[in-house]
NUKOLLO-256100 format. One record per residue (C-alpha): residue in one letter; z, x, y. Coordinates in nm, 3 decimals. Layout:
- a_Z_X_Y
...
END
This chain:
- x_2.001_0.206_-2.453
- x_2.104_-0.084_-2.224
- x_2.048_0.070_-1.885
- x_2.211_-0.145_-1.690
- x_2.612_-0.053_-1.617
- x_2.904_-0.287_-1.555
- x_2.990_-0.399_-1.191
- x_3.263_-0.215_-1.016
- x_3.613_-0.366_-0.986
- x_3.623_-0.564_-0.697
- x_3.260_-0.551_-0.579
- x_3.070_-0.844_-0.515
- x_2.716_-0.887_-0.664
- x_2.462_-0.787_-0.435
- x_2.103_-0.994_-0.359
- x_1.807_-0.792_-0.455
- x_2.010_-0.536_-0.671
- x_1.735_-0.354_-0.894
- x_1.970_-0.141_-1.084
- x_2.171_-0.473_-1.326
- x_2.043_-0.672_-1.594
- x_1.739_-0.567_-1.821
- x_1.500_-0.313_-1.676
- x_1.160_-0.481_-1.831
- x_1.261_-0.850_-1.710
- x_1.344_-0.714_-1.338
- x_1.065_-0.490_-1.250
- x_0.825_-0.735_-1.410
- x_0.967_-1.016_-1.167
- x_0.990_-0.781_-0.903
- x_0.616_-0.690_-0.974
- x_0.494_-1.028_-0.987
- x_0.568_-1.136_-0.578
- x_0.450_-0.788_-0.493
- x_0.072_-0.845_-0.708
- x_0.028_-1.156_-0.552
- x_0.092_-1.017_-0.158
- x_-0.169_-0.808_-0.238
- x_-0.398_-1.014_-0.409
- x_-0.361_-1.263_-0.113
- x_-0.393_-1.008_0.132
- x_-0.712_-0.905_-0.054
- x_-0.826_-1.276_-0.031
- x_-0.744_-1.298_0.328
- x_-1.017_-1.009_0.451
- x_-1.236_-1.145_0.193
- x_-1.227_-1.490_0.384
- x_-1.243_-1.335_0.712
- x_-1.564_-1.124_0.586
- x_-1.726_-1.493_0.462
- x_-1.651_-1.616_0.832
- x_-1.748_-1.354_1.044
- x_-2.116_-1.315_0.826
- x_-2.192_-1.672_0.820
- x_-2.086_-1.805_1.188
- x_-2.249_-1.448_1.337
- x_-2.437_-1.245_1.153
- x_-2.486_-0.966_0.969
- x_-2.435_-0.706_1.240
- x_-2.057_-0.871_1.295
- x_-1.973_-0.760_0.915
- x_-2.095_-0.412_0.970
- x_-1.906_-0.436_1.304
- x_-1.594_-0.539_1.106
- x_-1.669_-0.259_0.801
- x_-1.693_0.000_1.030
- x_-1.380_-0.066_1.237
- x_-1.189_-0.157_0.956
- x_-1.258_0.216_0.804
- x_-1.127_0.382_1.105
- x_-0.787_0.154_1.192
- x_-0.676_0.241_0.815
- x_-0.753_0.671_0.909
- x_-0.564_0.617_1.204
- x_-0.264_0.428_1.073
- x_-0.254_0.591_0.806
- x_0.033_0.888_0.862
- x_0.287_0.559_0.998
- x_0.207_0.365_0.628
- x_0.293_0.737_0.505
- x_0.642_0.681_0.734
- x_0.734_0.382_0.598
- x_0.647_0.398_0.296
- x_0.901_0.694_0.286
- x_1.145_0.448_0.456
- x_1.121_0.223_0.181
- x_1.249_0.506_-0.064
- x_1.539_0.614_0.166
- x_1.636_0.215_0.184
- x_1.633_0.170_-0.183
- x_1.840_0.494_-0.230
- x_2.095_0.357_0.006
- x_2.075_-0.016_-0.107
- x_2.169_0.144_-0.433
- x_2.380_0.298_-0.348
- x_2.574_-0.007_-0.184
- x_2.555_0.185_0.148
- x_2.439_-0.111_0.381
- x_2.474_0.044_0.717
- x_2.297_0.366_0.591
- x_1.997_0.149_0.488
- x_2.035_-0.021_0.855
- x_2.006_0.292_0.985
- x_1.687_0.434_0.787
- x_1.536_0.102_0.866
- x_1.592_0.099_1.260
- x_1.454_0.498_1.267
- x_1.161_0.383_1.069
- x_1.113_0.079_1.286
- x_1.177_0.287_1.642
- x_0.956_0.548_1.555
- x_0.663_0.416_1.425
- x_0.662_0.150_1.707
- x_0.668_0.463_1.928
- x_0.417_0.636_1.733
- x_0.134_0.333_1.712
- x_0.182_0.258_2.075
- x_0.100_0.618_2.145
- x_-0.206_0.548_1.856
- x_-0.336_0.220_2.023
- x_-0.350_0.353_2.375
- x_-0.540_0.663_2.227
- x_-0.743_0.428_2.010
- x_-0.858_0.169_2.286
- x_-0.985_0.423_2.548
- x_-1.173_0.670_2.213
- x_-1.283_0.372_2.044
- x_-1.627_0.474_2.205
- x_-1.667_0.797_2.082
- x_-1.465_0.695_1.721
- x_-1.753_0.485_1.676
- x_-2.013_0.705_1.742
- x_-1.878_0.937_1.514
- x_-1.871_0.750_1.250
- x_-2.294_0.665_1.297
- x_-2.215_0.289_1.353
- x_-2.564_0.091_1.369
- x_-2.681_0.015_1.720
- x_-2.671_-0.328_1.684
- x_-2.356_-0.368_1.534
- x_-2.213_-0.122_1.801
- x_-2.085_-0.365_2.062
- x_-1.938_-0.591_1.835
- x_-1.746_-0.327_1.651
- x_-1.600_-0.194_1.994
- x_-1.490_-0.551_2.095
- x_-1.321_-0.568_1.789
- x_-1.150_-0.238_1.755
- x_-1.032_-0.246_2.048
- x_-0.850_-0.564_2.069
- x_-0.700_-0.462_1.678
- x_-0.598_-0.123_1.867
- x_-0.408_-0.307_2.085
- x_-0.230_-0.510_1.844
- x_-0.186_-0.225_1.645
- x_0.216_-0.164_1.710
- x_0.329_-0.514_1.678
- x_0.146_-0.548_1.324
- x_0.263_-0.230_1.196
- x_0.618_-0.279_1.301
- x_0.587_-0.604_1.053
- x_0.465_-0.398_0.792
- x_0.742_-0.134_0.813
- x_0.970_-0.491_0.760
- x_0.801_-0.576_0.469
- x_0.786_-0.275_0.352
- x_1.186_-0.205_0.391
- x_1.239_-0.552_0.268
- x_1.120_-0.484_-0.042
- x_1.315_-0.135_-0.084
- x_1.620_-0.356_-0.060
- x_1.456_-0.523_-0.385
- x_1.286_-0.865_-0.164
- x_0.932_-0.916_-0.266
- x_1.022_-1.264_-0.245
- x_1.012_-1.341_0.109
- x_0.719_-1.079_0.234
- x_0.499_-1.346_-0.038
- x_0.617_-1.634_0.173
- x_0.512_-1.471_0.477
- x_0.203_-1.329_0.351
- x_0.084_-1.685_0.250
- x_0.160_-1.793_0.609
- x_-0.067_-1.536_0.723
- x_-0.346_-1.574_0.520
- x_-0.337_-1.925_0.552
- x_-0.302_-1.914_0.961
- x_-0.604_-1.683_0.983
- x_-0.831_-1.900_0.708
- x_-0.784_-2.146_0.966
- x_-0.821_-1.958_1.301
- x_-1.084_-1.760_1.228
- x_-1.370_-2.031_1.229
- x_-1.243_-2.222_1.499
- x_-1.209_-1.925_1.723
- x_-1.538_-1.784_1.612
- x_-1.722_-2.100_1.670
- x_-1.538_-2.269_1.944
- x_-1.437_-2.641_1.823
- x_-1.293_-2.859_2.086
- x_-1.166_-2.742_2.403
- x_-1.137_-2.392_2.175
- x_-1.393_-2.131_2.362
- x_-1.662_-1.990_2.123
- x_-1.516_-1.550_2.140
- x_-1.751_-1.484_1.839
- x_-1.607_-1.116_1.670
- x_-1.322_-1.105_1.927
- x_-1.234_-1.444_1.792
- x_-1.214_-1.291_1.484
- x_-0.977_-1.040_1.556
- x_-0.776_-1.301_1.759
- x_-0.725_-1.499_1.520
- x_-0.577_-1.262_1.304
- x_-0.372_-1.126_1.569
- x_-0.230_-1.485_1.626
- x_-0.174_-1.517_1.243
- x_-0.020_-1.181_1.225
- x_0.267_-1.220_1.506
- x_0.329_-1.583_1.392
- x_0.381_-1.503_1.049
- x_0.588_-1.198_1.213
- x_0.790_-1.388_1.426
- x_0.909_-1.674_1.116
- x_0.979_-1.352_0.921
- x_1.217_-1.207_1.133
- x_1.375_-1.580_1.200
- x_1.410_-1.611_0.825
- x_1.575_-1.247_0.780
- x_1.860_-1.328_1.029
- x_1.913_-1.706_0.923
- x_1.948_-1.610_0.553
- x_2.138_-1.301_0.685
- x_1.925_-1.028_0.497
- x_2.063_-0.703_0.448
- x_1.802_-0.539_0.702
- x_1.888_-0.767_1.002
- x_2.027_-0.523_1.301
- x_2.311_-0.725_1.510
- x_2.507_-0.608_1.788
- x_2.590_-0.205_1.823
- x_2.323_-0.199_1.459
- x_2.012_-0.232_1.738
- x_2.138_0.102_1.867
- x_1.967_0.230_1.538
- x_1.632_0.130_1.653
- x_1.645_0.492_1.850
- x_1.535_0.712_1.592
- x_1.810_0.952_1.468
- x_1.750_1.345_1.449
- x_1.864_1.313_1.086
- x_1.698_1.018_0.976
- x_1.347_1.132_1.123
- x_1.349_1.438_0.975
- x_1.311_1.276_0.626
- x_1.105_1.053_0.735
- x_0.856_1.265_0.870
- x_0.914_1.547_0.581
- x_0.828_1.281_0.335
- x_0.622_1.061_0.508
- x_0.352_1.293_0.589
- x_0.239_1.390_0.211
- x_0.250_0.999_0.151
- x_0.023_0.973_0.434
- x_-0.208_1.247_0.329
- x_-0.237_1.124_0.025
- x_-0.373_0.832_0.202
- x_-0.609_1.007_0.386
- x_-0.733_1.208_0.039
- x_-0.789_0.891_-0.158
- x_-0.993_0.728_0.163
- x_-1.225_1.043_0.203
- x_-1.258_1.071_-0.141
- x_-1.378_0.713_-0.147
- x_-1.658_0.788_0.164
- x_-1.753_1.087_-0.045
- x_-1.867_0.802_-0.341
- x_-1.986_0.615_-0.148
- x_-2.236_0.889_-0.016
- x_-2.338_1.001_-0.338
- x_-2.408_0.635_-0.424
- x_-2.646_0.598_-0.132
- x_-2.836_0.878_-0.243
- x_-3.007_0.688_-0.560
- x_-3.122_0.438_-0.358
- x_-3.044_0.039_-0.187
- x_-2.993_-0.128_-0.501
- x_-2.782_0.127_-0.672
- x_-2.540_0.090_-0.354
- x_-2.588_-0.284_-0.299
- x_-2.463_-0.300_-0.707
- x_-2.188_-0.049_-0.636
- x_-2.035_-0.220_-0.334
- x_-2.061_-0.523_-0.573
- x_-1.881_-0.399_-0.829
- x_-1.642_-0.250_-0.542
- x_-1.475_-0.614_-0.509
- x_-1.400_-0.592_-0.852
- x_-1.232_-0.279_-0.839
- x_-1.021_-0.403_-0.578
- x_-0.851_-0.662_-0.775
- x_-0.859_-0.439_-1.077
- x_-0.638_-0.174_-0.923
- x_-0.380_-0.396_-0.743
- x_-0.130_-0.427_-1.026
- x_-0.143_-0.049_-1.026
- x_-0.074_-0.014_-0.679
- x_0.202_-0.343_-0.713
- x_0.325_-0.200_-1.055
- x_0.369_0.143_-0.819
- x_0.546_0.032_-0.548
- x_0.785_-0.181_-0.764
- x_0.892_0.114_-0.974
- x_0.892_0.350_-0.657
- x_1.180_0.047_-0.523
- x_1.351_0.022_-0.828
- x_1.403_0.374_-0.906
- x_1.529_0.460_-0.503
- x_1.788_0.214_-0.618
- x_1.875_0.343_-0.962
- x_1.892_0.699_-0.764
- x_2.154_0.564_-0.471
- x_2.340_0.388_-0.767
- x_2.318_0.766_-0.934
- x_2.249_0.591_-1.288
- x_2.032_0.862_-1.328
- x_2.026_0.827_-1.724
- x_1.814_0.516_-1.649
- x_1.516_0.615_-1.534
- x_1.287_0.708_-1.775
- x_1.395_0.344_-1.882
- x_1.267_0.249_-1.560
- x_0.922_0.467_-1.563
- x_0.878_0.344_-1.944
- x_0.884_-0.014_-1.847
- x_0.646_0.043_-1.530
- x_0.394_0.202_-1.812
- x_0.417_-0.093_-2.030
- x_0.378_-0.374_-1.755
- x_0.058_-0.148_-1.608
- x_-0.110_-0.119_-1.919
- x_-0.049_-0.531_-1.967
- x_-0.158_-0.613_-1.640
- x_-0.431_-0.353_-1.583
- x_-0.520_-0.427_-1.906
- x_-0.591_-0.808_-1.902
- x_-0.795_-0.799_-1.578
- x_-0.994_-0.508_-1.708
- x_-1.108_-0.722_-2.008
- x_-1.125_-1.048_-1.821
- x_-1.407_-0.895_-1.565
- x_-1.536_-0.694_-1.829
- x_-1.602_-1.017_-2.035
- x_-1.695_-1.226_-1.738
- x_-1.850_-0.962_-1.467
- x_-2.204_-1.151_-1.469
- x_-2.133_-1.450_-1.329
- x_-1.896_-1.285_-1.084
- x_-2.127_-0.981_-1.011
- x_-2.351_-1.292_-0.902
- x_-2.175_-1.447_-0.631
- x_-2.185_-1.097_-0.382
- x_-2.566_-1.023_-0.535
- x_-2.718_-1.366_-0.627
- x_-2.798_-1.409_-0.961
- x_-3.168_-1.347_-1.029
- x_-3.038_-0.973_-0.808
- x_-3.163_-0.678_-1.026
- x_-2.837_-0.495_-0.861
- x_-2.687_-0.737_-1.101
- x_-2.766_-0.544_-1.435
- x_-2.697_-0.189_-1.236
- x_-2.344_-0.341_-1.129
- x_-2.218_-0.440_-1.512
- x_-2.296_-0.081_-1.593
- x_-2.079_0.036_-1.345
- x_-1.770_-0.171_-1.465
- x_-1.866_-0.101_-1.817
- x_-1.884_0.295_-1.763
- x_-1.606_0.313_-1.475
- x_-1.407_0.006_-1.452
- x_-1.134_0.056_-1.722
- x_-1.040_0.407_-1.532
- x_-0.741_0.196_-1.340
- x_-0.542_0.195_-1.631
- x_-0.503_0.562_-1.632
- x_-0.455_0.552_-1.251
- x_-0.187_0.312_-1.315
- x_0.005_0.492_-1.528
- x_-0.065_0.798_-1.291
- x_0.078_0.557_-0.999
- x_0.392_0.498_-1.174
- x_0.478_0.819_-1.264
- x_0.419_0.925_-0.906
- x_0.606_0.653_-0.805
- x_0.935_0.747_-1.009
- x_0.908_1.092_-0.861
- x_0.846_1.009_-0.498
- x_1.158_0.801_-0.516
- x_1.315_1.119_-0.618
- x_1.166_1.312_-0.268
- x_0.930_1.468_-0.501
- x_0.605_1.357_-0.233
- x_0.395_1.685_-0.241
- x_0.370_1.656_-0.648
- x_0.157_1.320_-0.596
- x_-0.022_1.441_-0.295
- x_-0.126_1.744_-0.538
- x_-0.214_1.509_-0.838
- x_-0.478_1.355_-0.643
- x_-0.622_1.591_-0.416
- x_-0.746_1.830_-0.736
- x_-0.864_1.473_-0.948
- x_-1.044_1.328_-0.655
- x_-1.200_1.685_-0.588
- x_-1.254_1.940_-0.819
- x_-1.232_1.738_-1.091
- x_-1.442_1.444_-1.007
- x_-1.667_1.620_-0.811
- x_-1.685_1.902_-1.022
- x_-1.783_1.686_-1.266
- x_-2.038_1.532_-1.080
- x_-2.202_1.812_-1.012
- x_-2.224_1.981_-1.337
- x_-2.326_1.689_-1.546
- x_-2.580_1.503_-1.290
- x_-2.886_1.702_-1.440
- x_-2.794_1.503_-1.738
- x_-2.649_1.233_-1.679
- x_-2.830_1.155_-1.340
- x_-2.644_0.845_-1.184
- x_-2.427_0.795_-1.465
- x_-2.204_1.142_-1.350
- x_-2.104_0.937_-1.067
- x_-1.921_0.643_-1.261
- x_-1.800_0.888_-1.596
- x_-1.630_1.108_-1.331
- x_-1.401_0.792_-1.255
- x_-1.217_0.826_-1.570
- x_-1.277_1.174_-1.610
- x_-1.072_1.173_-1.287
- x_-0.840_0.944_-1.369
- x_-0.742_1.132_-1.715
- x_-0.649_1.436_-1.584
- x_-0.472_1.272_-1.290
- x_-0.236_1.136_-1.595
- x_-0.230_1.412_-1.776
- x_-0.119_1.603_-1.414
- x_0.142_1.338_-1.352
- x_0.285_1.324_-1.741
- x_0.313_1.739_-1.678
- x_0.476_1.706_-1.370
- x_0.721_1.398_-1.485
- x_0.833_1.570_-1.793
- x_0.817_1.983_-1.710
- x_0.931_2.028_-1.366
- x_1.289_2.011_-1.216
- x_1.193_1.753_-0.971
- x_1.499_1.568_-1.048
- x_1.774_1.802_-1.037
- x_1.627_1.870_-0.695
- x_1.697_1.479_-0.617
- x_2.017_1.497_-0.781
- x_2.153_1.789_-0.578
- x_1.996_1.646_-0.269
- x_2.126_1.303_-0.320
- x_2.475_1.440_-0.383
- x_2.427_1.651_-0.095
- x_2.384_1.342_0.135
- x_2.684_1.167_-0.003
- x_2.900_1.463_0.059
- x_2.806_1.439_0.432
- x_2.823_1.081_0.446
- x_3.202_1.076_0.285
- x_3.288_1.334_0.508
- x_3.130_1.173_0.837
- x_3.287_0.811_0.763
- x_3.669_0.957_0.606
- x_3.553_0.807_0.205
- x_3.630_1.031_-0.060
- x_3.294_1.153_-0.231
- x_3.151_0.913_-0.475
- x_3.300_0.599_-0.350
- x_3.024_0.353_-0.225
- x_3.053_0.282_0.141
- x_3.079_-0.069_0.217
- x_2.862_-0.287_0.419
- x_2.965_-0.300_0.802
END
């Protein structure tokens, strides 16, 4: 079945519409700007990691490592916001109801700004004792607080770009969020070592030069985004009475806070889930970590066209909801599969087949971690394509509201599964429970998600709610139900 459906009578064709033309062509272009943000984001703390360990030192990078951990804890309930944001936009942006996504946008905008300024004045004055909590080396210690601090600080202003980039791409825009992501990365590349190092009349800051510079890079990149939004007249850009929807509404908030919180916790699960690893690694000795965090970098770029793949779907099927063409998508869902198990796929084979000489370049290559961190990837590294099927399943649901479902999915296959597994197998298998109890995980997560996708009512909840909300809205601007409400 062709899931696309013919234009209304009279309306205009709209920039960035998901829910027209063939479902496998769109998400997989839509996918494609998304993978490649992420990928360069990806690049751009892998640069700044290469700077900061050759122009200071070793202690820096831990200083960096162990701030970094804690400013993604922290912020991680206002990605939860905003990524619930980005559903509510693409519901309304499918729905052809402009000023509604306006409005989600400025409540997402006003109260996360609210909520991070309250975060980095908390942050900069416990950065201290968040530090010392987390057993940061002595040496590194000072470093880490100069830099924490000052990223605390910047902290509203960076996530406030985020939340655009975010609700950008609910309104079906990967396109420009790449553009501005290369400006970032390629801003910071070049600000880093020359803050770091001092060249010129440029004052040598060492690690606060580091987070400088990608403060600098940030808000520049920030500030060319917003330009671009209001000269190409995007749909997000707030003009006029619109800015009085930067005060967050009673209504809006309390779906973004219902469904933003799971989304964060889920977060938070998936993070503490990772420490745990990463504690059980450290228990079999230096080189079995120093190959794990090797293989680690790999697994980074392994999982990203899951997580791209995920938050494509998760836009295009908040759209195909709003546009109520609810027929479509398992269309939608079946597509995200395919393009995950292509993607996923080919990078899983392509380290797989050429992991030694990359393994080499974080271990050296005469490294006995070397031969520890190919048996990693071997035994765990093809697990992603499981979690990306898991993601886009979860993805197609949590457009539909249905947030606690996910949040559920991976809270029992990140604990009593993989754990559970762990435990009961590591008289046998010693070391080897750790990476078998990555796909063991990620199997049942599937198997969780495909249950949940196909055998609960989550979508005649999201029909009735969705209806529900366009009753209200007809009634509250005179339309008759039904009718799409056009832009203001």
């Amino acid at each position: 079945m062709n899931a696309s459906t013919a234009k209304e009578p009279g309306k205009p064709p709209m920039r960035g519409n998901l829910t027209e033309g063939p479902i496998l062509r769109t998400l997989m272009l839509f996918s494609v700007p998304a993978l490649m943000s992420n990928i360069l984001q990806s690049l751009n703390g892998t640069i700044n990691s290469i700077w900061v360990g050759r122009l200071i030192g070793e202690e820096a990078l831990a200083a960096t490592a162990n701030a970094n951990i804690l400013m993604f804890l922290v912020s991680s309930a206002a990605f939860g916001f905003g990524m619930a944001g980005t559903v509510k936009i693409g519901q309304r942006y499918g729905a052809r109801d402009i000023d509604g996504a306006r409005r989600t946008f400025g409540t997402v905008v006003g109260f996360c700004g609210l909520l991070m300024t309250a975060i980095a004045v908390f942050g900069y004055f416990a950065a201290p004792y968040l530090l010392t909590a987390l057993g940061t080396p002595g040496a590194a210690y000072p470093l880490a607080l100069i830099y924490l601090r000052l990223i605390f600080v910047s902290m509203p202003f960076m996530m406030v770009s985020i939340i655009l980039t975010m609700g950008l791409r609910g309104t079906g825009d990967a396109r420009t969020p790449l553009i501005f992501m290369l400006v970032t990365v390629l801003l910071d590349a070049v600000f880093n070592p020359l803050l770091i190092a001092g060249v010129g009349p440029l004052p040598a800051l060492g690690i606060a030069g580091s987070a400088i510079a990608t403060i600098i890079a940030s808000t520049l990149s920030f500030i060319g985004m917003v330009f671009y939004v209001y000269a190409k007249d995007l749909p997000l850009r707030l003009r006029q009475a619109e800015l009085r929807y930067l005060r967050p509404a009673r209504e809006e908030l309390k779906y973004i806070i219902s469904k933003g919180l799971p989304m964060g916790a889920q977060m938070l699960v998936m993070s503490a889930s990772g420490i745990i690893v990463v504690g059980l690694v450290n228990r079999e000795g230096l080189l079995m970590t120093a190959a794990y965090g090797a293989a680690m970098q790999l697994f980074t770029y392994i999982q990203m066209p899951a997580m791209a793949v995920g938050g494509a779907v998760s836009a295009m099927a908040a759209q195909y909801i709003g546009a109520r063409k609810w027929h479509a998508l398992d269309h939608v869902t079946r597509a995200g599969v395919l393009i995950n198990f292509a993607m996923t796929g080919l990078i899983t084979l392509a380290l797989l087949a050429f992991d030694r000489p990359v393994l080499a370049l974080f271990l050296g290559g005469d490294s006995p971690a070397v031969p520890l961190a190919r048996h990693i990837q071997l035994l765990a590294g093809w697990n992603f394509i499981f979690f990306g099927v898991t993601m886009v399943y979860s993805a197609t649901m949590r457009a539909g509201g249905a947030v606690m479902v996910p949040l559920l999915i991976i809270a029992i296959s990140l604990y009593p599964v993989r754990l559970g597994f762990y435990f009961l197998t590591y008289q046998w298998l010693g070391s080897d429970a750790i990476w078998w109890s990555f796909p063991v995980s990620a199997f049942s997560a599937l198997a969780m998600a495909w249950y949940f996708y196909f055998h609960t009512p989550w979508r005649d909840r999201a029909i009735a709610e969705t209806a529900r909300e366009a009753e209200e809205q007809a009634h509250t601007d005179g339309y008759p139900a039904g009718r799409f409400k056009p832009d203001m």
